[in-house]
C-alpha positions in Angstrom: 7.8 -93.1 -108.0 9.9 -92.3 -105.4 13.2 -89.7 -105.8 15.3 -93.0 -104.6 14.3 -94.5 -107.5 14.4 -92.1 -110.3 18.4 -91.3 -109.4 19.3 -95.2 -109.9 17.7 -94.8 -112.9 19.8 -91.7 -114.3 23.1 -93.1 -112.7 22.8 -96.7 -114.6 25.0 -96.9 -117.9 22.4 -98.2 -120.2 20.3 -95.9 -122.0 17.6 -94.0 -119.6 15.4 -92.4 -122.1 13.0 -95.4 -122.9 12.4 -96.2 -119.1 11.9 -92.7 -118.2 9.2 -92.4 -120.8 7.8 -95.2 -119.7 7.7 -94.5 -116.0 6.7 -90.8 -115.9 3.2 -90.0 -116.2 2.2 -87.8 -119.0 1.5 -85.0 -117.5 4.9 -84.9 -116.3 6.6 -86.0 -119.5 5.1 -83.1 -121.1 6.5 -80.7 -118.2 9.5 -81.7 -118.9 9.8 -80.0 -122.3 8.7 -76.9 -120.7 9.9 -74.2 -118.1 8.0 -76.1 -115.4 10.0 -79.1 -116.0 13.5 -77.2 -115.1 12.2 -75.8 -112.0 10.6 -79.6 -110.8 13.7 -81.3 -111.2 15.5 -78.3 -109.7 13.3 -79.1 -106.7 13.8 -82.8 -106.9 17.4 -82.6 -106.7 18.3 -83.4 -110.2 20.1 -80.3 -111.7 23.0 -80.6 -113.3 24.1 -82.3 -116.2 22.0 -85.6 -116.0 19.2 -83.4 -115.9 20.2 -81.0 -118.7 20.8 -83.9 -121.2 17.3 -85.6 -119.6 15.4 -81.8 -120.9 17.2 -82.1 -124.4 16.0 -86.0 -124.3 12.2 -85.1 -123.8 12.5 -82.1 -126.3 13.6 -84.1 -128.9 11.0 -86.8 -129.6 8.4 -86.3 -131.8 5.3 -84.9 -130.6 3.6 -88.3 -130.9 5.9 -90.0 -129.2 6.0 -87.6 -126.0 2.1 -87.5 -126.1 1.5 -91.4 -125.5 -0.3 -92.8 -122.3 1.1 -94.9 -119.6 1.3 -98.3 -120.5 0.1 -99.2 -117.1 -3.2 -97.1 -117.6 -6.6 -99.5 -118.3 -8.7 -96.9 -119.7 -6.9 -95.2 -122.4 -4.6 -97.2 -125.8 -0.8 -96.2 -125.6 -0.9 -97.0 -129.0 -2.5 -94.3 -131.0 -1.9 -90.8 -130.1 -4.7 -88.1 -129.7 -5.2 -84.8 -131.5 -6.0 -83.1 -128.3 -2.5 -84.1 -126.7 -0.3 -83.2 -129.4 -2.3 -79.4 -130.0 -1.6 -78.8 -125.6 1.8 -80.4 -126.7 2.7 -78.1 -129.0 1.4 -74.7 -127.1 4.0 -75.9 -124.0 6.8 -76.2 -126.2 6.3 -72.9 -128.2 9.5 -70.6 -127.4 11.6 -73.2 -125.6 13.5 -73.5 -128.7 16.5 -71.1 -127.3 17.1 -73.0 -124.5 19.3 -75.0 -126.5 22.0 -72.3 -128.2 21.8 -69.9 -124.9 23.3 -70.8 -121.9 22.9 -67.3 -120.3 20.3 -67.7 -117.5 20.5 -64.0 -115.9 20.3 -60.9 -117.1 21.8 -57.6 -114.8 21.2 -54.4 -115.3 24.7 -52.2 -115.0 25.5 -48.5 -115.0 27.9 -45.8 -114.3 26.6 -45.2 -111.0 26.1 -48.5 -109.9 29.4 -49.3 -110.7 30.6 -46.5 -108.8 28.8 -47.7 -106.2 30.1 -51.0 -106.2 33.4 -49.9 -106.2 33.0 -47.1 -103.5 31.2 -50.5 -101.3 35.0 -52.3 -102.1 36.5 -49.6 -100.6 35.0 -49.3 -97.8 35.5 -52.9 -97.2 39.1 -52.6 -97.7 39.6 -50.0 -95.2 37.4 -52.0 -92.3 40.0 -54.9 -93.1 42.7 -52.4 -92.6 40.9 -50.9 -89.7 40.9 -54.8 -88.0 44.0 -55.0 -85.5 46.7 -57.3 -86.4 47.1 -60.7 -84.1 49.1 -59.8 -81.5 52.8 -61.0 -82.4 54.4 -60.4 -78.6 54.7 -62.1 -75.5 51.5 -62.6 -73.6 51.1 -59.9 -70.7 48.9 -59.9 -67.7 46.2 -57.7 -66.9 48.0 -56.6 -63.7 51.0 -55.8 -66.1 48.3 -53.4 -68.0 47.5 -51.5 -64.6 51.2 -51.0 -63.7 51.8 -49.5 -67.7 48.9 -47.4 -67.3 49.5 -45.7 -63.7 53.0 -45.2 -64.9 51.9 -43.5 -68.2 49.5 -41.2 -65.9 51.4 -40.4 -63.2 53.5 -39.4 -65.9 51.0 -37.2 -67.4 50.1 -38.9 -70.1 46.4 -40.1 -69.9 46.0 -40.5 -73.5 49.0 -42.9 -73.8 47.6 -45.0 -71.1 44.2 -45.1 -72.6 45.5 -45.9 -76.0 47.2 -48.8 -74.4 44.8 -50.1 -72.7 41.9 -49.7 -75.4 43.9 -50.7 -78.3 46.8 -53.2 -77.2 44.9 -54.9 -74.4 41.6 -55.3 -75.5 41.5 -55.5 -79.3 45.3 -56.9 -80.1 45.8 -59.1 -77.0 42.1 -59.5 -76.4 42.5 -59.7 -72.8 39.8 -59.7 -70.0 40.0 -56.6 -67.9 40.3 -56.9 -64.3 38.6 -54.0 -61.8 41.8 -52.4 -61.2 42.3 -51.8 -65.2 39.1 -49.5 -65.1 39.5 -47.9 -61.4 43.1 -46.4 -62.4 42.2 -44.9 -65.5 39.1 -43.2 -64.0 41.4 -41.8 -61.7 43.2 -40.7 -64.5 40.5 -39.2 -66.6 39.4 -37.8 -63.0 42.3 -35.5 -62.5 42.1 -34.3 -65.8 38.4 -33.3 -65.1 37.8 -35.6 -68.5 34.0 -36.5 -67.4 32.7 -38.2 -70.7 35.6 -40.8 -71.1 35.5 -41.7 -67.1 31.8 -42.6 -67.3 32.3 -44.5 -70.3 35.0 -46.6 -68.8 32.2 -47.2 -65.9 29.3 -48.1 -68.1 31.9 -50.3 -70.2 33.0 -52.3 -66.6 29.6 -52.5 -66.0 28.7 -54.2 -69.3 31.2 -56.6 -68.3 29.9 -57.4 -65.2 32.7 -56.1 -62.9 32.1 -54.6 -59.6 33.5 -51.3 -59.0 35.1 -51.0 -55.6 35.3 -48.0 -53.5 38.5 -45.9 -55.4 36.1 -46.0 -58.7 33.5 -44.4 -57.2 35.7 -42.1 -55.2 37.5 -41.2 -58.7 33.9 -40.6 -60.4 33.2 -38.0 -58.1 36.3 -36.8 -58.2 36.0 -36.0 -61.9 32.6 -34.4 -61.3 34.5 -32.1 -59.3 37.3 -31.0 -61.5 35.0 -31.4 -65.1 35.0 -27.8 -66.8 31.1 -28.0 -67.0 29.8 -27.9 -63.4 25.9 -28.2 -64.1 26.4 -31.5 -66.4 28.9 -32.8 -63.7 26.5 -32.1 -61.0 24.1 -34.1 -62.7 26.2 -36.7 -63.7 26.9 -36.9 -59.4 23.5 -36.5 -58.2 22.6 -39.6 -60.5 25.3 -41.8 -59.2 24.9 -41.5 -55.6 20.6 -41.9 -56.4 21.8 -45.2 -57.8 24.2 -45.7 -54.5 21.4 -45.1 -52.4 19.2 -47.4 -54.3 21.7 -50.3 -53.8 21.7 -49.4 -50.4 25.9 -48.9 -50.8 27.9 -47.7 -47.9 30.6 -45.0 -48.7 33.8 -44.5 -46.6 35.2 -41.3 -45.9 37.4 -41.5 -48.6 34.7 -41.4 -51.0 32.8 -39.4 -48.9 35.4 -36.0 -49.2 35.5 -37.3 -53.0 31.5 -36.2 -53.0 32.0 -33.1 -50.4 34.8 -31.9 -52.9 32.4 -32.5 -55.9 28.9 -30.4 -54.2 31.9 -28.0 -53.2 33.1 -27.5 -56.5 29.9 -27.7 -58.3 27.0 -26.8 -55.9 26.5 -24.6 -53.0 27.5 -24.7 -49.3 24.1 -26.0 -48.4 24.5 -29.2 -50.0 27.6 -29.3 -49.3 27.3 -28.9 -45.4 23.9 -31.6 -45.9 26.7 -33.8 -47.0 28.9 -32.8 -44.3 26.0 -33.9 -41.8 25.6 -37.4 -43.7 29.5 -37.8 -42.7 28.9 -37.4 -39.2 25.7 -39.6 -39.3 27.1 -42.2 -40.5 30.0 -42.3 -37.3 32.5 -41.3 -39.3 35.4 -39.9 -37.9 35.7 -36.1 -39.2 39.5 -35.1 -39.7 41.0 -31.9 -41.1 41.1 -32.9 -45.0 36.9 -32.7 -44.1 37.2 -29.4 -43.3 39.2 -28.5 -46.4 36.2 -29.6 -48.2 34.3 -27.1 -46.3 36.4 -24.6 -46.9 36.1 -25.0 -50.6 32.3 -24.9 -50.3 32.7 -21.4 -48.5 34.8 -20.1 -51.1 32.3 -20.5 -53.4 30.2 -17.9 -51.7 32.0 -15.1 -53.0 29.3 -12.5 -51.1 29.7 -13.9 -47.5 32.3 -17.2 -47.7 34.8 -15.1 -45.6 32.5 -15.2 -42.5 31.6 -18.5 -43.2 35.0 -19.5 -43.9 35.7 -17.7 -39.9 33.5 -19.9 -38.8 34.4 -23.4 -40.0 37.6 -22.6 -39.2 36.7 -22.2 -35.3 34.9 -25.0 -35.3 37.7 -27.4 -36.1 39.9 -25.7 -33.4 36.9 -26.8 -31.4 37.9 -30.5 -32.5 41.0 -30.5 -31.6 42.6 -30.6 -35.2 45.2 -29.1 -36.1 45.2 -26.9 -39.4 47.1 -27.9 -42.2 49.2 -25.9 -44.8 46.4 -26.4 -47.3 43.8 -25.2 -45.0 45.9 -21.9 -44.5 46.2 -21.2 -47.7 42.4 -21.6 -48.1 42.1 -19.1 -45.9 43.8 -16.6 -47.6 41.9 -18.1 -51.2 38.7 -16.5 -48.8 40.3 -13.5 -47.8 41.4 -12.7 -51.3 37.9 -14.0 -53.0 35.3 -13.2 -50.3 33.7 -10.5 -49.0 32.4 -10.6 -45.1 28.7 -10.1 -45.9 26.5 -8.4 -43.5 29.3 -6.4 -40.9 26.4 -6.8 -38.1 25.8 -10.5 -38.3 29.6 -10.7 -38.8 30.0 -9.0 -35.3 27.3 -11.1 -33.6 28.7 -14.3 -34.7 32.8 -13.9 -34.5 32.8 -10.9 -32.0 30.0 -12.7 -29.6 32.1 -14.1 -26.1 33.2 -17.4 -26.0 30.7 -18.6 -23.3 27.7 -17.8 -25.5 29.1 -19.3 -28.8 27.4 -23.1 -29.0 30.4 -24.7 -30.4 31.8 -28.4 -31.5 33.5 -28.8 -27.8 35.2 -31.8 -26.9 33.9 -34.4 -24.5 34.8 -33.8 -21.2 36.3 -36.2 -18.7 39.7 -38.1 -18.0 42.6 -38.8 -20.1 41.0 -40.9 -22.4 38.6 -38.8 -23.4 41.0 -36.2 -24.1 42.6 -38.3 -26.1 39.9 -39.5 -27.9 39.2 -35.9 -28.6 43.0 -35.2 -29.9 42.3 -38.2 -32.3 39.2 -36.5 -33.6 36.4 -39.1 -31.8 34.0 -37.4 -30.6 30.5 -38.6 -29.4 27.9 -39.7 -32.1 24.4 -37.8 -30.5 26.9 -35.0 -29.6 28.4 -34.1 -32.9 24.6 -34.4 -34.5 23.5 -32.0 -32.1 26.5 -29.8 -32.8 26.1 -30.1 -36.6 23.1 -28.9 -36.4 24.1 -25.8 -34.4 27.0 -24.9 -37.1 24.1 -25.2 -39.9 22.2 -22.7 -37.8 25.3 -20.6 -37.0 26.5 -20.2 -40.5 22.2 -19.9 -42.5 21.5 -17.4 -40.2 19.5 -14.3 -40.7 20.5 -11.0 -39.6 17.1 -10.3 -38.1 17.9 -13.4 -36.2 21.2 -12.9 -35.2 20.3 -9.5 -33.9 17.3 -11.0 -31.5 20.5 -11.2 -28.7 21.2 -7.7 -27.2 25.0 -6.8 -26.9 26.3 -6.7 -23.0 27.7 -3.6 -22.6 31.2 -3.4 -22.9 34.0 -0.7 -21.1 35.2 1.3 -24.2 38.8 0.9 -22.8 41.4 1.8 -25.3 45.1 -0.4 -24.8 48.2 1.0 -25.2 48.7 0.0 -28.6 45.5 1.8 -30.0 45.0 5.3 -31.3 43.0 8.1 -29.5 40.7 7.9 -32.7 38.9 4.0 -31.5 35.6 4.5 -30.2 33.0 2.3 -28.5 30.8 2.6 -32.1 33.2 2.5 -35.1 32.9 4.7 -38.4 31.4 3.4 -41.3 33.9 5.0 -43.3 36.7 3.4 -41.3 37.9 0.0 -41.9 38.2 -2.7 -39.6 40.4 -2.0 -36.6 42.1 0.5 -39.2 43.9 2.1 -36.4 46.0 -0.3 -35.6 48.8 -1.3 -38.5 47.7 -4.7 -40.0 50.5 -6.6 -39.0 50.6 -5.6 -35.1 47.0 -6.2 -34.4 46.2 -8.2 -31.3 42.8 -8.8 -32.5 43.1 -12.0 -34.4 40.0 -13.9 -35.6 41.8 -17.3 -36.3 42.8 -17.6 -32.6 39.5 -19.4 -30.6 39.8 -17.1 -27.7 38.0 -14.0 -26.8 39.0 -11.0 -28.5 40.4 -7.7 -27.1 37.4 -5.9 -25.4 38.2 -2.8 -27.4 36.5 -4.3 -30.8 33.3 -3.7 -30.3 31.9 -4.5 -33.9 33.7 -4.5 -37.6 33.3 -2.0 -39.6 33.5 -1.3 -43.4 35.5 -4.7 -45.0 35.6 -4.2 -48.5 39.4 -4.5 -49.6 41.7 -8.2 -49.4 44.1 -6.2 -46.9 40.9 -5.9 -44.4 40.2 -9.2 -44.0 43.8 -10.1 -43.5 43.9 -7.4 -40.4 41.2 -9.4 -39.3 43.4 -12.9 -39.1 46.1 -10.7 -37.5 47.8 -9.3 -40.3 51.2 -10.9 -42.3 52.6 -10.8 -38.8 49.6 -12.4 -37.0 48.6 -15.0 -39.9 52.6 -16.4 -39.8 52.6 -16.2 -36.0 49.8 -18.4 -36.3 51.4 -20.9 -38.5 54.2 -21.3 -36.3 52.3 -21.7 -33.3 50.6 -25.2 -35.2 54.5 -25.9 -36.1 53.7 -25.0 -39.8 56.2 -22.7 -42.5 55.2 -21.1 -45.1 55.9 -22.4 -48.7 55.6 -20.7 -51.7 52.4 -20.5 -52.7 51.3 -19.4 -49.1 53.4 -16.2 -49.7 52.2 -16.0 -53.0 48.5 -15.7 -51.7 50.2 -13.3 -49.2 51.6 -10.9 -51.7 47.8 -11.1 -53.7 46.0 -9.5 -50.3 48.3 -7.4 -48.4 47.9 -3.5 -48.8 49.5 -2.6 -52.0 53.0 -0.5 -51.4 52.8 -1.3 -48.1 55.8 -2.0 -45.8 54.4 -5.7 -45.5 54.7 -5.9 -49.3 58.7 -5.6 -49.2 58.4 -7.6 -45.9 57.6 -10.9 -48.0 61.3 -10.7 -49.4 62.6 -11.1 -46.4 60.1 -13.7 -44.8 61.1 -15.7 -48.1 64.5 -15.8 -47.1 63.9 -16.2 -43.5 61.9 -19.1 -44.3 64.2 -20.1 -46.9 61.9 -20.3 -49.4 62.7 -20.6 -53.0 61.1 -18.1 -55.3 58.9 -18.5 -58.4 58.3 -16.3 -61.2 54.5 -16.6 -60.0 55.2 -14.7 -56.9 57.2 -11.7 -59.1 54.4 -12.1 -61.7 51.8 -11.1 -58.9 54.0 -8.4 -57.7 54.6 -7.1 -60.9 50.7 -7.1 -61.3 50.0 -4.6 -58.4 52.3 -2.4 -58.9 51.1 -2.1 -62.5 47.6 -1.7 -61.4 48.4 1.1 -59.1 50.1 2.6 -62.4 53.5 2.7 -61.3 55.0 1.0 -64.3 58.4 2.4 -63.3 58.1 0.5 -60.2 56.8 -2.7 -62.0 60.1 -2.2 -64.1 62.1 -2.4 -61.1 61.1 -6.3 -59.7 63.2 -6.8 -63.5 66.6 -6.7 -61.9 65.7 -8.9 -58.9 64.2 -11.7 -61.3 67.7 -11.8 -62.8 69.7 -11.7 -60.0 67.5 -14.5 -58.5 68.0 -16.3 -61.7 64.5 -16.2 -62.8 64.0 -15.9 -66.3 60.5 -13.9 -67.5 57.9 -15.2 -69.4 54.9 -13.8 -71.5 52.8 -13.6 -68.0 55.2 -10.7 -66.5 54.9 -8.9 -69.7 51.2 -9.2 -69.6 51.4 -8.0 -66.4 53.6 -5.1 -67.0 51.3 -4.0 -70.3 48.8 -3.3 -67.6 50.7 -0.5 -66.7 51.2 0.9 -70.2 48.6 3.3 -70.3 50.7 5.7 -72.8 51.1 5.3 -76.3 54.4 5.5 -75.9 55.1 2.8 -73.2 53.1 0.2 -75.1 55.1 0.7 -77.8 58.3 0.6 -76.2 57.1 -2.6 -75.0 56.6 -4.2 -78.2 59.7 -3.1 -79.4 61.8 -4.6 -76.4 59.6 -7.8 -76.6 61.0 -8.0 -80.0 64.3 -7.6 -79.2 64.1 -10.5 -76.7 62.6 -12.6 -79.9 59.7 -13.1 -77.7 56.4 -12.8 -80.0 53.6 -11.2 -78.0 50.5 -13.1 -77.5 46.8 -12.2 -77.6 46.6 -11.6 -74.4 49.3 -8.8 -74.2 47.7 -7.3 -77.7 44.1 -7.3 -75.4 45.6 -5.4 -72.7 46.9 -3.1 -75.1 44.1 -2.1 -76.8 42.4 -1.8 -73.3 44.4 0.6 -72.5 43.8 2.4 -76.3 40.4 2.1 -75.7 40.1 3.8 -72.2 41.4 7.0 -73.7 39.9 6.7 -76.8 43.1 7.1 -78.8 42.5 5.6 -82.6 46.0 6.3 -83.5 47.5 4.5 -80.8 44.9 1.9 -81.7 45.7 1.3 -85.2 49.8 1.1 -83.9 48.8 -1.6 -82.0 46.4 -3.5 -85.2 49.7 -3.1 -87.2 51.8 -4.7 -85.1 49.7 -7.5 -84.5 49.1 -7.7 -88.4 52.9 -8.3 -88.6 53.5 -10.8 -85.8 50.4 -12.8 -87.5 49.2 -13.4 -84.1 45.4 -15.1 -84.2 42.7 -13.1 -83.4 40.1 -14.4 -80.5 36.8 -13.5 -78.9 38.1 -11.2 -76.4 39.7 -8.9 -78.8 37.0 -9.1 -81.2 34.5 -7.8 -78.5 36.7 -4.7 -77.9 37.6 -4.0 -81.0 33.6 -3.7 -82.1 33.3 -1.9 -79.2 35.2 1.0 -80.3 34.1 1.1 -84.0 30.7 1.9 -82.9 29.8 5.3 -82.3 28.7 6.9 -79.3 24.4 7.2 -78.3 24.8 11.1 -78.7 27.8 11.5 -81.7 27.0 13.9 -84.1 29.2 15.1 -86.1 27.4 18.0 -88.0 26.0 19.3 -84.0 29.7 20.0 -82.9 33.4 19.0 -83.1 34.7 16.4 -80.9 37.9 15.9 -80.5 38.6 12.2 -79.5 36.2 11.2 -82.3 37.8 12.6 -85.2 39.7 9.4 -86.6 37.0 7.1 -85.7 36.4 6.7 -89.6 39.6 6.3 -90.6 40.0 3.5 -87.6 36.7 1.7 -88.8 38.1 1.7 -92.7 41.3 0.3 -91.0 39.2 -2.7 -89.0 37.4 -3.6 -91.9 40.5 -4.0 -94.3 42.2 -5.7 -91.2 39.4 -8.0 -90.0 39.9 -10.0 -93.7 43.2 -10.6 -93.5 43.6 -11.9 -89.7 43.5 -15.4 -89.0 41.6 -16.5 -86.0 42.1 -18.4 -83.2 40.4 -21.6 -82.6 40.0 -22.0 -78.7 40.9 -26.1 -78.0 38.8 -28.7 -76.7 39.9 -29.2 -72.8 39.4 -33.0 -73.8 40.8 -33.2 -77.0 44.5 -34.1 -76.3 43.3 -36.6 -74.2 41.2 -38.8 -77.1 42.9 -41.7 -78.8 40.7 -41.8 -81.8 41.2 -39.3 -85.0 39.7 -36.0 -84.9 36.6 -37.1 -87.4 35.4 -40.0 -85.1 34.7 -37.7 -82.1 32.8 -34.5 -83.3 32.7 -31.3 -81.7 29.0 -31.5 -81.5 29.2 -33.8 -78.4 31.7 -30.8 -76.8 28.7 -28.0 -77.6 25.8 -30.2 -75.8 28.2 -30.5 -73.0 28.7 -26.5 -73.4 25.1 -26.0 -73.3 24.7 -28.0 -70.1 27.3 -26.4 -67.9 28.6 -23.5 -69.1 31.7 -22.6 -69.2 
């Protein structure tokens, strides 16, 4: 009997019980008392009601009744029931009794903690649904109106605004597809703020979306591998990317290029970045002075020989025909201020050697055009590899190599200019062209000529002011910049006032040159005057730049008195500082308190010492690595201290300073140095962890 059937059956008005009997079998009929006959209507479909009534039907006949044949069988008598039937009948209905006064079906077990944790899961719930943006409620915007926003917001300075709005307005409220331009300007973004984590996300993401990044995202990933804090993760970060640009068989343009010779500047060495340097030229790119400024990052880098090196790039872009910029002066003086010369007798073989046997980057020869193909920096493809590879040579050299070529010999003629004391072989102890002031010297490196036959080799180049008598001195170097139509701004006289001789007539020349050049001053350029004077230890003359600040209208801040704790070495100067600090209701930072207790520490003085704990205990200024170091430092006692051998007098109050440290260590709160990327993250402080910030730690370094 078919399900069809059976249903008609139950949804008819007469009475169903006799012609169900009839029509089920018996083994079925006696199911259907049972638990078995619940679950087979339950599978036929018949649940409910119907069926519920139908169970209570076949439960309550009498047994002899629900143990009769079918009528239809030919083998058996409907009519008279058998033992057998009714003893099965009665084992299948024993306990089915309760099915009629209890209409519980399940049974759940419940206790405290499950019902905490049921209502901890509600919670949770409730805050995703918070969590979910709202439907956006505005006008519709475009995605081009997004890129706008955002390179207004960071131009602005204010990446994490423009990262917010792109991440949570455009893409979760509005729900808007993001065009290439949405991603390339906030790489750029997160590139100048050396934020390397976020600006490969943002790349991975606009990959996943099956955008195709154009030239200005790759130049701004390699850009942020260049300014990220953590050079060995951002040089692998680099070295991956262009391995997959390689693989695609992607050609870079020179934009991009200087975006990669900036990064291997920043975060490699000269090698690789002069093998990238080489690619440029390779490739038939045209190689302009920003190129060179890449270059002359690289050399700075090279803190043992970048000066020479940074000589010799130098002279070979005069070679070119390019003229220097601003920047690239001040690089300069970044090299003379950073870098020593190296090896003085390779130095003299390579800058001193005469023009005719220096292999340089010349120009082609020939008519106007190719002059003026040389003035626009085009040079000839098989002649600039030939000459890139004699610059590699020229600046990897050996000294046992660059010694091979025996000097010509040269007249020892002395000019007019010169002392008695210049010789054909100079002094060790003497510095380079040291006869001469620095700021007359005709002997200027920078310039691509031959030099003055009276150098005959450089001597002993150890101090900043020596390698600026080599570029001609603060007359010379300025000369030079006016001779490429070129003034000196600010921060060119700022790096000028960091290497010239320290109380020197040149150092109270840059005054005037600032207001030759009309030149606006900075309380930078005092700060670094203030500086020198304080190293030197003339404090008093440190003290002095105050007046001109005010009459320039400069106001001090912490820096200068940072600066001018440098030259507190008394107990009683450092003091006085404080105290005037305090009356200006300026609050000294750690920073001042370190150089402080420098100075404590140099003389030993634990008075002094605990003067200076006391006052910082007061201001409630936080305590940090640097001052921790030095401040264990001087609790410990010295390799040889004993204090029952013999009396010494700058140890006597190291006890009472060490029961002082320990009393003061509990009570000083600490100072938490911030993440470099953490103002720049739109979620809360517990969704990004500080782990991530130690596993880029541990890959770079800071």
């Amino acid at each position: 009997m078919d399900v069809l059937r059976l249903a008609r059956l139950f949804s008819s008005p007469c009475p169903v019980k006799p012609f169900i009997l009839q029509c089920l079998d018996p083994l079925r009929a006696r199911w259907a008392g049972g638990r078995e006959g619940h679950a087979w209507l339950r599978a036929m479909g018949l649940t409910g009601p119907m069926s519920a009534a139908f169970s209570r039907s076949v439960s309550e006949l009498p047994f002899g009744q629900g143990s009769r044949k079918n009528t239809h069988s030919p083998s058996s008598d409907s009519s008279q029931p058998s033992p057998t039937t009714t003893q099965e009948e009665e084992e299948e209905n024993f306990g089915t009794l309760s099915d009629k006064y209890s209409s519980r079906r399940m049974f759940r077990k419940s206790t405290a903690q499950l019902y905490n944790l049921r209502l901890r899961e509600q919670g949770v719930e409730d805050e995703e649904s918070e969590l979910e943006p709202n439907t956006w409620q505005g006008r519709r915007n475009t995605p081009y109106w997004y890129f706008f926003q955002c390179k207004h917001l960071i131009k602005e300075g204010e990446l994490a605004e423009a990262l917010d709005l792109f991440e949570r307005q455009m893409l979760k409220e509005e729900r808007l597809q993001p065009l290439e331009c949405n991603y390339t300007v906030l790489i750029g973004g997160c590139g100048r703020a050396g934020y390397l984590k976020k600006a490969f996300k943002l790349y991975n993401d606009m990959k996943k979306r099956d955008l195709e990044p154009s030239d200005a995202t790759y130049t701004a990933l390699f850009n942020v591998c260049a300014e990220s804090p953590w050079k060995d993760s951002a040089l692998q970060s680099a070295l991956k990317l262009r391995q997959q640009l390689q693989a695609r068989n992607f050609q870079l343009n020179l934009k991009t290029y200087h975006a990669l010779l900036k990064m291997t500047a920043m975060c490699a060495d000269l090698r690789m970045c002069f093998d990238v340097f080489k690619e440029i030229v390779h490739k038939g790119h045209v190689v302009t002075e920003e190129t060179f400024s890449f270059l002359l990052m690289g050399c700075i880098q090279d803190k043992k020989t970048g000066f020479r090196y940074a000589l010799q790039v130098w002279r070979q872009m005069l070679s070119l025909g390019l003229q220097p910029s601003r920047h690239i002066y001040n690089l300069m003086l970044g090299a003379a201020r950073d870098c020593s010369l190296g090896d003085p007798e390779v130095a003299s073989a390579l800058l001193l050697r005469p023009r005719e046997e220096m292999v340089l980057l010349q120009p082609p020869a020939g008519g106007w055009r190719a002059r003026r193909a040389a003035q626009a920096g085009m040079i000839d493809s098989m002649s600039a590899r030939l000459h890139v590879e004699t610059l590699e040579k020229q600046l990897f050299l050996e000294p046992s190599q660059a010694l091979e070529r025996p000097q010509e010999p040269q007249e020892a003629t002395v000019s007019s200019k010169a002392q008695p004391e210049v010789e054909t072989k100079v002094d060790p102890n003497d510095t380079a062209l040291a006869s001469m002031p620095p700021w007359g010297l005709e002997a200027n490196l920078l310039t691509l000529g031959a030099v003055p036959p009276n150098v005959i080799s450089l001597g002993t180049v150890t101090t900043p002011a020596d390698r600026l008598a080599l570029m001609g001195g603060l007359e010379g170097f300025l000369g030079k910049m006016a001779e490429h139509g070129l003034q000196p701004d600010i921060k060119t006289l700022t790096l000028l006032a960091e290497v010239v001789e320290p109380g020197s007539p040149a150092e109270s020349l840059l005054l005037t040159v600032m207001d030759t050049h009309r030149v606006e001053a900075d309380v930078t350029f005092f700060n670094t005057l203030i500086r020198k004077k304080s190293k030197l230890g003339d404090l008093e003359g440190a003290k002095a730049l105050l007046p001109v600040l005010a009459k320039r209208g400069i106001i001090p801040n912490m820096q200068t008195f940072c600066n001018l704790a440098i030259g507190c070495r008394r107990p009683g100067d450092g003091l006085q500082l404080l105290a005037d600090m305090k009356k200006s209701q300026m609050t000294p930072n750690t920073y001042i308190y370190s150089t402080l207790i420098n100075a404590a520490l140099k003389k030993l003085d634990y008075t002094y010492l605990i003067d200076i704990l006391k006052d910082m205990r007061r201001n409630r200024v936080p305590v940090n690595e640097v001052v921790i170091r030095q401040l264990e430092f001087a609790a410990q006692y010295p390799p040889t201290f004993d204090r029952y051998k013999g009396k010494n007098t700058y140890l006597e109050k190291i006890d009472g300073f060490r029961a002082y440290y320990k009393q003061w260590l509990k009570v000083m709160p600490a100072e938490e140095t911030p993440h470099p990327w953490q103002k720049f993250r739109t979620k809360p402080k517990g969704d990004e962890t500080l782990p991530e910030a130690d596993e880029d730690r541990g890959l770079g370094g800071r």
